[in-house]
TORKOL-4160 file (C-alpha; in steps of 0.2 Angstrom, whole numbers, padded with zeros to 4 digits, m for minus):
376
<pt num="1" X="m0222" Y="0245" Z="m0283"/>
<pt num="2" X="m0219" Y="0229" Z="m0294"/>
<pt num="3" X="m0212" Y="0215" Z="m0283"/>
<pt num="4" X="m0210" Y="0203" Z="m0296"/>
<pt num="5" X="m0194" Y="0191" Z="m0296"/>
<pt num="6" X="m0190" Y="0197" Z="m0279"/>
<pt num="7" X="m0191" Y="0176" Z="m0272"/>
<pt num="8" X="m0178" Y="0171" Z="m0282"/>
<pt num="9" X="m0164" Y="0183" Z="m0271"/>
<pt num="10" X="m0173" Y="0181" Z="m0254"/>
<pt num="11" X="m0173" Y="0160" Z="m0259"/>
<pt num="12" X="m0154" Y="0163" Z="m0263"/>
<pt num="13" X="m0150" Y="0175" Z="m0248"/>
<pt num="14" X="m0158" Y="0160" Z="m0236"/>
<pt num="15" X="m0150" Y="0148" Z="m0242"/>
<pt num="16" X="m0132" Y="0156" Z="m0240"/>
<pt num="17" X="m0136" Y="0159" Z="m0223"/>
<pt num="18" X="m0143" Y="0142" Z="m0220"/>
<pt num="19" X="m0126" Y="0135" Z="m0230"/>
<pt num="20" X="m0115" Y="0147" Z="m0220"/>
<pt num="21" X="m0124" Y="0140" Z="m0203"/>
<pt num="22" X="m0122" Y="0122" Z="m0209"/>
<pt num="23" X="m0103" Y="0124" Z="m0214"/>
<pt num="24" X="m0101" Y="0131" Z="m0197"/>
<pt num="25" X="m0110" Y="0117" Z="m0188"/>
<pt num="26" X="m0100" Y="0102" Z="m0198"/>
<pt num="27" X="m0084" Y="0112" Z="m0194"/>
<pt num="28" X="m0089" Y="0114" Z="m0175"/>
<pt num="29" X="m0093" Y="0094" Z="m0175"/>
<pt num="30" X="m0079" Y="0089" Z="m0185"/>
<pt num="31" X="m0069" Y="0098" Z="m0169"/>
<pt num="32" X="m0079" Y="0090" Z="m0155"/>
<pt num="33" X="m0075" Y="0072" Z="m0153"/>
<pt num="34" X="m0055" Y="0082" Z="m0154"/>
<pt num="35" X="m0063" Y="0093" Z="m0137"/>
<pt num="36" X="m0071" Y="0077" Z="m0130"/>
<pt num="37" X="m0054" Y="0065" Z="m0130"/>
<pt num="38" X="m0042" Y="0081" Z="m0123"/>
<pt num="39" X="m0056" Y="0085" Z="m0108"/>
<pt num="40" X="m0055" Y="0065" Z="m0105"/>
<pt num="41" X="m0035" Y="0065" Z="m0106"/>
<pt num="42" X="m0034" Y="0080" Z="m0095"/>
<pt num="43" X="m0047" Y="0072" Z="m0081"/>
<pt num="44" X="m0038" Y="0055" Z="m0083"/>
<pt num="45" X="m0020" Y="0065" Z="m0080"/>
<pt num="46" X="m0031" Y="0073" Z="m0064"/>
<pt num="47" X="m0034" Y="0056" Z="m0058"/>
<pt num="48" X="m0019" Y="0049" Z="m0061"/>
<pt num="49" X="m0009" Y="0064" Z="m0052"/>
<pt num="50" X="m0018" Y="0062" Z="m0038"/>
<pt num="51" X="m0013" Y="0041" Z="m0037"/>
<pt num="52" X="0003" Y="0047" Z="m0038"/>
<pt num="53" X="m0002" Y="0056" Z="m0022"/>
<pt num="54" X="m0012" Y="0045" Z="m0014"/>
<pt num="55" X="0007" Y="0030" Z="m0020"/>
<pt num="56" X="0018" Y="0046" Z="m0010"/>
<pt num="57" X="0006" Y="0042" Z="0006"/>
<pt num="58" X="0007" Y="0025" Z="0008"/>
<pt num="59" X="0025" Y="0025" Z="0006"/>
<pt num="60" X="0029" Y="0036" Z="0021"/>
<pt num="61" X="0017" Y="0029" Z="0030"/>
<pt num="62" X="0026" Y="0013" Z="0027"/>
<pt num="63" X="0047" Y="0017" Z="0031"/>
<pt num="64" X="0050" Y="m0002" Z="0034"/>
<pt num="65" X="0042" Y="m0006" Z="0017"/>
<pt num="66" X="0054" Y="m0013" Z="0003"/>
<pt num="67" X="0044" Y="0002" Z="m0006"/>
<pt num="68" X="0044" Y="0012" Z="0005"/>
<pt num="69" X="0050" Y="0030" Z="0010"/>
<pt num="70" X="0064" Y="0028" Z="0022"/>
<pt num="71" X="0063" Y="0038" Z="0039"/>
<pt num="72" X="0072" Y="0049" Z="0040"/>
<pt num="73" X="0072" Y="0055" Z="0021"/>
<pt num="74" X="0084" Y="0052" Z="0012"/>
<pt num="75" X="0091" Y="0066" Z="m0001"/>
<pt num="76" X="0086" Y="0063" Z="m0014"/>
<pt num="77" X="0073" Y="0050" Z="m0010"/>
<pt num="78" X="0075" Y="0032" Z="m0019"/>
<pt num="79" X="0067" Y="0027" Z="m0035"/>
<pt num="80" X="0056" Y="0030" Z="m0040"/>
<pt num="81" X="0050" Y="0044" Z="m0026"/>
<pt num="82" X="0065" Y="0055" Z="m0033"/>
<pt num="83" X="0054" Y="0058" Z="m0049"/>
<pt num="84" X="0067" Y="0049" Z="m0061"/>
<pt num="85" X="0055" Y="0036" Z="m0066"/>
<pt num="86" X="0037" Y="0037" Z="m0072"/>
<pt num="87" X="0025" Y="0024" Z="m0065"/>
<pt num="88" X="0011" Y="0016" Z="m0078"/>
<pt num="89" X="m0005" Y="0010" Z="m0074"/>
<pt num="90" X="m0016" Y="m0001" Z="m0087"/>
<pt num="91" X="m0033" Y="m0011" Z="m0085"/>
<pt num="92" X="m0036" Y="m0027" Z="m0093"/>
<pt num="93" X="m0018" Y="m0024" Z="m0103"/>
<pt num="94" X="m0022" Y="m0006" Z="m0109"/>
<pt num="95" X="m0011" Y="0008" Z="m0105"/>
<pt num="96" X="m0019" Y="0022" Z="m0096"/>
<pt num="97" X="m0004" Y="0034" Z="m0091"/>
<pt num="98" X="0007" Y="0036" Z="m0078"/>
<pt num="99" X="0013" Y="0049" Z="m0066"/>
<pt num="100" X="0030" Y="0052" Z="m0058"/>
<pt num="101" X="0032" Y="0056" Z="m0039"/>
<pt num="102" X="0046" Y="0066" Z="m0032"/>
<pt num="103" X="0046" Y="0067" Z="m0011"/>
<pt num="104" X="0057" Y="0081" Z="m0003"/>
<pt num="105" X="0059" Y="0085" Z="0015"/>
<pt num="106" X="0048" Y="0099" Z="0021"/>
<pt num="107" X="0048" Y="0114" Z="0032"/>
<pt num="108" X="0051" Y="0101" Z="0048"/>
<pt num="109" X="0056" Y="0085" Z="0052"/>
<pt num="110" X="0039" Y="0079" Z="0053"/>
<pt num="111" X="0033" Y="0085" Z="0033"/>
<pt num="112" X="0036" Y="0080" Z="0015"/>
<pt num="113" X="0034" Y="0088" Z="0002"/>
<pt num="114" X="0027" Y="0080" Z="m0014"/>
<pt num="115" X="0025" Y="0084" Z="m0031"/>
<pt num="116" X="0016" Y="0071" Z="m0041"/>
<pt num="117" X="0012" Y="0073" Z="m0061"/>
<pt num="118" X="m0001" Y="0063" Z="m0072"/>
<pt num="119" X="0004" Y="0059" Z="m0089"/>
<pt num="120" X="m0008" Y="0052" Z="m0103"/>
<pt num="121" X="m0005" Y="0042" Z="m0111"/>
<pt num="122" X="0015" Y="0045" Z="m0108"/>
<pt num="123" X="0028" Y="0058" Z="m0106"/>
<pt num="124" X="0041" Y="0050" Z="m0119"/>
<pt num="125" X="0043" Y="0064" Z="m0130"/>
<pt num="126" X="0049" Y="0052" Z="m0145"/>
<pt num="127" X="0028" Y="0046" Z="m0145"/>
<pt num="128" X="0022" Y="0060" Z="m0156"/>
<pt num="129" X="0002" Y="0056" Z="m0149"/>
<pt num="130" X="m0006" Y="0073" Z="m0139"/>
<pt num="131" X="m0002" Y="0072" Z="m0122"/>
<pt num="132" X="m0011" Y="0078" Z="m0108"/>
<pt num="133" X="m0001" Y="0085" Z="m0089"/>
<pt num="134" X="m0008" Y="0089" Z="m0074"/>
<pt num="135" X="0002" Y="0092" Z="m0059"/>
<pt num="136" X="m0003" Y="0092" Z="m0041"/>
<pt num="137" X="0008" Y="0098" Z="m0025"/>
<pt num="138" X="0006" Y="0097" Z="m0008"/>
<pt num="139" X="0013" Y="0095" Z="0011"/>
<pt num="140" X="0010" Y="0077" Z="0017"/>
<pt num="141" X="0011" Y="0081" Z="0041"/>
<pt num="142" X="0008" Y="0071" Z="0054"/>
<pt num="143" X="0011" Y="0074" Z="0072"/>
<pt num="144" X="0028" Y="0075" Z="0077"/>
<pt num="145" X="0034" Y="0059" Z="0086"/>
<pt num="146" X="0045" Y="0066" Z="0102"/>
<pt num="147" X="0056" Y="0048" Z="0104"/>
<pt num="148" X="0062" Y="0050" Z="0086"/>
<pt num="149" X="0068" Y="0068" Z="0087"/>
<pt num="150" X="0070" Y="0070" Z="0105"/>
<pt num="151" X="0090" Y="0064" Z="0112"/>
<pt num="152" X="0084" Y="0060" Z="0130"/>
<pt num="153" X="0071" Y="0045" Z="0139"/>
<pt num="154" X="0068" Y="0058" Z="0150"/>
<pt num="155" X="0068" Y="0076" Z="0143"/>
<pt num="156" X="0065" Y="0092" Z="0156"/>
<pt num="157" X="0064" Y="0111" Z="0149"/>
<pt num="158" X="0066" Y="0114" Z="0168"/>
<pt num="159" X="0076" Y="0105" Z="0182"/>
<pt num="160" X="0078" Y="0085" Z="0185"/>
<pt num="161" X="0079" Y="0079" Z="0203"/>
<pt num="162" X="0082" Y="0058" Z="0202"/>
<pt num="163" X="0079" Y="0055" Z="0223"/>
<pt num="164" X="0082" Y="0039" Z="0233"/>
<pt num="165" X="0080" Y="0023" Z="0222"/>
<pt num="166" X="0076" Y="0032" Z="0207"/>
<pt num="167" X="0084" Y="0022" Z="0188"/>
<pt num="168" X="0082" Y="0029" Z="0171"/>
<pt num="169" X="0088" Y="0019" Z="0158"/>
<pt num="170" X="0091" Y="0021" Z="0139"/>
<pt num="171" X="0105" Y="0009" Z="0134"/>
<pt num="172" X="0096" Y="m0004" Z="0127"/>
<pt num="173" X="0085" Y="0000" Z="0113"/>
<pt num="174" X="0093" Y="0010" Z="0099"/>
<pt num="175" X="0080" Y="0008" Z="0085"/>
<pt num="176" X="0076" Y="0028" Z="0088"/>
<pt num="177" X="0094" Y="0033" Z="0090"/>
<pt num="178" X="0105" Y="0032" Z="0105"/>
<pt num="179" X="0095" Y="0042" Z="0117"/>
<pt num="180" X="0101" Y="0052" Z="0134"/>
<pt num="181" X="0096" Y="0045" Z="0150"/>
<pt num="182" X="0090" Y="0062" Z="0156"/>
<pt num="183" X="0089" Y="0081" Z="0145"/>
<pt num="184" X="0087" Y="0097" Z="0155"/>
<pt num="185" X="0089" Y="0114" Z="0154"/>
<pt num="186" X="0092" Y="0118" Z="0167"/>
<pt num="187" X="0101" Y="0106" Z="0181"/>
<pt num="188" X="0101" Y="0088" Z="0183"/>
<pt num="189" X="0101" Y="0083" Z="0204"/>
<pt num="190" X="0105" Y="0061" Z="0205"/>
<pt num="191" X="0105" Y="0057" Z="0224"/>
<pt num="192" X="0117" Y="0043" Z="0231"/>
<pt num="193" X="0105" Y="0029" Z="0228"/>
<pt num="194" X="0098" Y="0034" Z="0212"/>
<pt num="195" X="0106" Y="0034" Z="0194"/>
<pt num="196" X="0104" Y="0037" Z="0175"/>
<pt num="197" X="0110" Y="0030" Z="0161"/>
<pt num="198" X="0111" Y="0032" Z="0143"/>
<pt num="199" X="0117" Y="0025" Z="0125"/>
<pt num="200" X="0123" Y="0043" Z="0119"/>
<pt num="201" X="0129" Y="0048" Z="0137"/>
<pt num="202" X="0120" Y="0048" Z="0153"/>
<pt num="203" X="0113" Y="0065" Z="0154"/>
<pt num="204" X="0116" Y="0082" Z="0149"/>
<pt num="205" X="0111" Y="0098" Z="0158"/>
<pt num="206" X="0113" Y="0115" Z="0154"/>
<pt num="207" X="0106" Y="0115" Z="0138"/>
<pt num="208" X="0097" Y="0125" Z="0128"/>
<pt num="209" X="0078" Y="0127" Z="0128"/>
<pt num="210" X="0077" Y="0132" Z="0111"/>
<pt num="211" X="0085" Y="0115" Z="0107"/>
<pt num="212" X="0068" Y="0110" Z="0113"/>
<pt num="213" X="0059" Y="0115" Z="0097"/>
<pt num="214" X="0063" Y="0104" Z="0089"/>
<pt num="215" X="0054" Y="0090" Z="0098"/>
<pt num="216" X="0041" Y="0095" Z="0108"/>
<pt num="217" X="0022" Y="0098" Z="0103"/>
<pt num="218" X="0019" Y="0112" Z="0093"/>
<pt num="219" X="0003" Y="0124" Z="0091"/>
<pt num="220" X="m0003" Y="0112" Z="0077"/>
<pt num="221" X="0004" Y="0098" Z="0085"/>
<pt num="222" X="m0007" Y="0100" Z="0099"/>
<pt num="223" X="m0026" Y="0107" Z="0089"/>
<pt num="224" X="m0021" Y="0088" Z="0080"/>
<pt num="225" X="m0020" Y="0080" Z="0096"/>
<pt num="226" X="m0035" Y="0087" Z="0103"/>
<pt num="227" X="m0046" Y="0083" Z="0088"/>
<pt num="228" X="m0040" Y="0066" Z="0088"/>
<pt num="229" X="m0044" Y="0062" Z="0106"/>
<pt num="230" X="m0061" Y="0072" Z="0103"/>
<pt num="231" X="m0066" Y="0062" Z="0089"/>
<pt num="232" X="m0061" Y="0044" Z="0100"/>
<pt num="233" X="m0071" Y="0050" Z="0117"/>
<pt num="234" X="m0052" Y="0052" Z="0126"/>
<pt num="235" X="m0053" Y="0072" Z="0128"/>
<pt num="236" X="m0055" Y="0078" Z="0146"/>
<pt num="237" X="m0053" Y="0095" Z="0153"/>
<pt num="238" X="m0044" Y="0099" Z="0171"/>
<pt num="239" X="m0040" Y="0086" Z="0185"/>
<pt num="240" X="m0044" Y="0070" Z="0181"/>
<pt num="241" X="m0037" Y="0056" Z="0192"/>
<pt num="242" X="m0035" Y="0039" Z="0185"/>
<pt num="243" X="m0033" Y="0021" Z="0196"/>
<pt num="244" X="m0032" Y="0006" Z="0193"/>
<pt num="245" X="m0053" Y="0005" Z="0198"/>
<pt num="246" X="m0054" Y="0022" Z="0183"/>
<pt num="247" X="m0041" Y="0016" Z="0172"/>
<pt num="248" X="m0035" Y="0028" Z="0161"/>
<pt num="249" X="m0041" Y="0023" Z="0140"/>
<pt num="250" X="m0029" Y="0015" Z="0128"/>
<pt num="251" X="m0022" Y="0026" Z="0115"/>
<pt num="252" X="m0020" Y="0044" Z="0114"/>
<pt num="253" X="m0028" Y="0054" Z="0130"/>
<pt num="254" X="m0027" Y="0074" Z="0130"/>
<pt num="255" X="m0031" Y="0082" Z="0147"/>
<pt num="256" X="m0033" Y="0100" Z="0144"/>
<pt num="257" X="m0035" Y="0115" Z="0155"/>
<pt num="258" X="m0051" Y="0117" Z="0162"/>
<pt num="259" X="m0057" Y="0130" Z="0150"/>
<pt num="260" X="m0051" Y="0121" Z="0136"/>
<pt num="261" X="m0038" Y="0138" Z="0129"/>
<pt num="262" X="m0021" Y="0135" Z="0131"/>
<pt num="263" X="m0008" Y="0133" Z="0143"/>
<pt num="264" X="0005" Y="0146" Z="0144"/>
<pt num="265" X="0016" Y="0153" Z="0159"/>
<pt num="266" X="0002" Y="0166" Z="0166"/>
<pt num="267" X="m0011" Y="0152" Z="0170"/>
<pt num="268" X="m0016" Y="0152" Z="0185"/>
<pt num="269" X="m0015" Y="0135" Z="0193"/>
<pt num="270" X="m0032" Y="0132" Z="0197"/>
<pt num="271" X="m0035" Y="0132" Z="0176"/>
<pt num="272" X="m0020" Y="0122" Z="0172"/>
<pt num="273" X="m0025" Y="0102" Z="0170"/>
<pt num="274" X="m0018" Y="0092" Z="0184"/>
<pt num="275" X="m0018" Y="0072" Z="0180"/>
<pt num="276" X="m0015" Y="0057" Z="0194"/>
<pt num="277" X="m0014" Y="0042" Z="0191"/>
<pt num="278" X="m0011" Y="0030" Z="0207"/>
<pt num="279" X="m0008" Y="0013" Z="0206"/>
<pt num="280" X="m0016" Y="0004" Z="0185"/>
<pt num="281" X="m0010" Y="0004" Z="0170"/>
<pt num="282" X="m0010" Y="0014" Z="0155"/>
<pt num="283" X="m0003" Y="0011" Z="0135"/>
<pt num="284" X="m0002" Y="0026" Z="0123"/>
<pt num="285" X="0000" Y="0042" Z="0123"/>
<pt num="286" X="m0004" Y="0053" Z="0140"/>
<pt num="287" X="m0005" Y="0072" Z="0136"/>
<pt num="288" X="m0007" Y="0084" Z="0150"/>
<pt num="289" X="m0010" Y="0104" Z="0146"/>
<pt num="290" X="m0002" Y="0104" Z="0166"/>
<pt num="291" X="0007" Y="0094" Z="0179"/>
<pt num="292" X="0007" Y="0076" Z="0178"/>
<pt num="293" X="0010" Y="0064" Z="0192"/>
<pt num="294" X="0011" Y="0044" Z="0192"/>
<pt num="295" X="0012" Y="0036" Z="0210"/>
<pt num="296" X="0011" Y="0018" Z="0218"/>
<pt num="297" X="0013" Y="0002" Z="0204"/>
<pt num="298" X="0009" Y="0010" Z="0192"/>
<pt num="299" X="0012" Y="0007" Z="0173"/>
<pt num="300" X="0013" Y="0015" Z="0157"/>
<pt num="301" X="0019" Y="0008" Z="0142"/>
<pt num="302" X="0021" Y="0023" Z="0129"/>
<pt num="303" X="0023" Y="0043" Z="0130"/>
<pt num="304" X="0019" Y="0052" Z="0147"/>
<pt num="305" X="0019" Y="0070" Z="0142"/>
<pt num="306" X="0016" Y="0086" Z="0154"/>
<pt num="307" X="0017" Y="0104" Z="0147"/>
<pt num="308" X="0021" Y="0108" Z="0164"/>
<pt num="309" X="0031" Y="0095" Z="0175"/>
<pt num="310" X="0030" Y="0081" Z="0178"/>
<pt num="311" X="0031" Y="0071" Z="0194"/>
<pt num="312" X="0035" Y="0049" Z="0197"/>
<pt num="313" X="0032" Y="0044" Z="0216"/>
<pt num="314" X="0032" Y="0026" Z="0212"/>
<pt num="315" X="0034" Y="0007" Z="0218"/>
<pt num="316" X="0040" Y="m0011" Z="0212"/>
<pt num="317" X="0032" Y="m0020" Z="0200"/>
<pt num="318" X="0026" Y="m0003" Z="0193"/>
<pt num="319" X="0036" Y="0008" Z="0179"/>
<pt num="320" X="0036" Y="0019" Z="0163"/>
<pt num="321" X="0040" Y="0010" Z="0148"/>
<pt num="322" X="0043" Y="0025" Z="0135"/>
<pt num="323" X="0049" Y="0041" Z="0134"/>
<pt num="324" X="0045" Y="0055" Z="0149"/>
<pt num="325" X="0044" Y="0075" Z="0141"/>
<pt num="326" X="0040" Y="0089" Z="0155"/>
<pt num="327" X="0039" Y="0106" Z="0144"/>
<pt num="328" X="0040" Y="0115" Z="0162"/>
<pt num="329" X="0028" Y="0128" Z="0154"/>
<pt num="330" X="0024" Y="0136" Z="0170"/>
<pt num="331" X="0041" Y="0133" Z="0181"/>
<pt num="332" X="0037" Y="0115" Z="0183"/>
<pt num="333" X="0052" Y="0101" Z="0185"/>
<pt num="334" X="0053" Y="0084" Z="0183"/>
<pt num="335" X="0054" Y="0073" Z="0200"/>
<pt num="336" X="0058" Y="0055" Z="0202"/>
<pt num="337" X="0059" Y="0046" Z="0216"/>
<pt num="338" X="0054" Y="0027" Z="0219"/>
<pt num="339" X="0055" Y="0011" Z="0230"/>
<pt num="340" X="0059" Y="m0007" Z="0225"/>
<pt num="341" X="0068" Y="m0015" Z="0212"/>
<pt num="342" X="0070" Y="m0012" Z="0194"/>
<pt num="343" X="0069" Y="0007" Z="0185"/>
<pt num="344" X="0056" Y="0019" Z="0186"/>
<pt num="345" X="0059" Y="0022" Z="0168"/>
<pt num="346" X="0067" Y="0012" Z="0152"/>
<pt num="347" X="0066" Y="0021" Z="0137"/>
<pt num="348" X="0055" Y="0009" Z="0122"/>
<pt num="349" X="0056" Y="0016" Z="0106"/>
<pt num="350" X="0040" Y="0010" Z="0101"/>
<pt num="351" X="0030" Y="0011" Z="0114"/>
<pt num="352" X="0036" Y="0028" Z="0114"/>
<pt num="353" X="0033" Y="0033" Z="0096"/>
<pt num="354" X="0013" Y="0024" Z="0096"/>
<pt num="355" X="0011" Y="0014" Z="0110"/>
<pt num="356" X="0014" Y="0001" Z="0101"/>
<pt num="357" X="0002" Y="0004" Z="0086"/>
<pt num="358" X="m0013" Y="0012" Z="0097"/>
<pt num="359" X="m0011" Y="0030" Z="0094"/>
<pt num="360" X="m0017" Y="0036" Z="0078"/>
<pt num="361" X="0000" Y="0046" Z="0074"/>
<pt num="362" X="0003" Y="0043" Z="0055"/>
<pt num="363" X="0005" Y="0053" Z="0041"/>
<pt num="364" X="m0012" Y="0065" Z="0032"/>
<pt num="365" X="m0013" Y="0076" Z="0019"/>
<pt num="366" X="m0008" Y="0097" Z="0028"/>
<pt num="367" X="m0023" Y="0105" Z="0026"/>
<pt num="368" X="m0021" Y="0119" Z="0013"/>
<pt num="369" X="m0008" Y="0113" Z="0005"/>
<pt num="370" X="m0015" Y="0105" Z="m0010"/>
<pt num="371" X="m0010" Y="0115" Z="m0025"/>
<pt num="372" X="m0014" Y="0106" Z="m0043"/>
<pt num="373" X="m0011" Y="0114" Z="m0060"/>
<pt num="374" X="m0018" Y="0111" Z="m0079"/>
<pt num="375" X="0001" Y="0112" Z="m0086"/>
<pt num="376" X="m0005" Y="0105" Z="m0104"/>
């Protein structure tokens, strides 16, 4: 077969192909710097959607702050937390984006919501340069503070019995709200020689439990408090007696039942925790999956908490400084009864909400919460 002059189409056929090849790979490069600066505009909208986040978190962590998110939330929030106004970043005077923040109350009183979007390089529509968005949502929690929600110094789910000598007091300090001297759900006993007042009246009895909800410790509440006192060394587990020779560790202490599973109205007494504390002194927050009971002088400056009741057999110069909650899980009551001057307790707004800075109680990202989402 004569092959002659076949070269010439076989040269040609290559070098269309090699041609179409080449066209393709200008065309694919001509494009790629274009893919390069939208994956760099789309991270650095990531970046800055999550400083929006990160804005949102200090600024409820920091109520007081002139820049701050007010407790309790506002609605809507103040500029620029209401999403009205977008916040720019720069480095060395160039522009990098922005992103806007809005903050809504959440599920509880004790959650926000935030929704924060990253613009680059700005979400004016009149600038006709590509934009990139990306938006990220999430629940910001933190433990819920009982002396901020709760309308009572001393707050029962079960009886209060104030015997001889005994004084709650909860006129003075308003910065939580006019509190209750005493809350119960059931009946409020003051002998003769004791008494109990309050800024919003000097006790109520009678009341509903499922008012209660609202305040006291919940199921994450308490998983929160348990890993935090873990994580300090201030975890113990069934009676534990504290003096003023074994003082009991500033900041947050849990005492949980002896096996370490909940407390509920079934357990037996012998697994419930059961905490003493004769005579030393204590700041923070005290938090007994059981009874509690404080005797002698001594004194706590913060939250005395019981999931079952709570009991104060107590003397001159000691007292509680704070806020008192007996959840009366198993049928227990909250007893007062004391000797010497001054009152056995005097509600502190901030010793009850921290301790006065010593429980670790701000505000953290909910875990699985965190939503984001390419929008452009």
């Amino acid at each position: 077969m004569d092959e002659r002059g076949a070269a010439l189409p076989l040269a040609a056929l290559v070098l269309a192909v090699l041609g179409a090849v080449l066209i393709g790979l200008s065309m694919m490069s001509a494009t790629e710097p274009q893919i390069a600066s939208n994956q760099l505009d789309g991270t650095r909208a990531q970046a800055l959607a999550e400083s929006g986040l990160e804005r949102a978190l200090w600024a409820v962590q920091h109520p007081e702050a002139v820049d701050g998110v007010p407790s309790p939330l506002p609605t809507p929030a103040p500029t620029p937390y209401d999403g009205s106004r977008l916040m720019s970043l720069a480095i060395g005077g160039a522009a990098l984006g922005g992103f806007r923040i809005t903050v809504l109350p959440g599920a509880r009183s004790h959650e926000r919501r935030v929704l924060s979007v990253g613009w680059v390089p700005t979400d004016d529509a009149a600038d006709v340069r590509t934009k990139a968005q990306r938006t990220i949502a999430a629940t910001l929690w933190r433990v819920r503070v009982p002396a901020e929600v709760a309308p009572c110094a001393l707050c029962s789910i079960r009886d209060v019995t104030l015997e001889d000598g005994a004084a709650v007091d909860a006129r003075m300090d308003l910065r939580c709200g006019g509190k209750s001297g005493a809350w119960s759900s059931g009946a409020v006993s003051v002998a003769a020689s004791a008494r109990v007042v309050g800024a919003d009246g000097d006790f109520r009895q009678g009341q509903s439990a499922e008012a209660a909800l609202a305040w006291r410790f919940d199921a994450a509440d308490l998983a929160a408090l348990k890993r935090m006192a873990r994580a300090r060394g201030t975890y113990y587990r069934g009676a534990v007696v504290f003096d003023a020779d074994r003082p009991a560790p500033t900041g947050l202490v849990f005492v949980d039942t002896a096996s370490g599973v909940d407390i509920d109205a079934t357990t037996p007494p012998e697994e419930a925790a059961r905490v003493e504390m004769h005579g030393g002194s204590f700041q923070g927050w005290l938090v007994v999956a059981g009874s509690l009971e404080v005797s002698g002088d001594a004194r706590i400056r913060g939250l005395a908490y019981a999931r079952d009741g709570f009991t104060y057999r107590g003397e001159a110069p000691g007292g509680i400084e704070g806020q008192v909650v007996a959840e009366g899980i198993r049928g227990g009551s909250a007893l007062f009864r004391r000797s010497g001057d001054g009152p056995a307790l005097t509600f502190d707004c901030a010793a009850a909400k921290d301790g006065e800075g010593v429980v670790p109680a701000g505000w953290r990202l909910k875990a699985g919460s965190y939503r984001e989402s390419p929008d452009s």
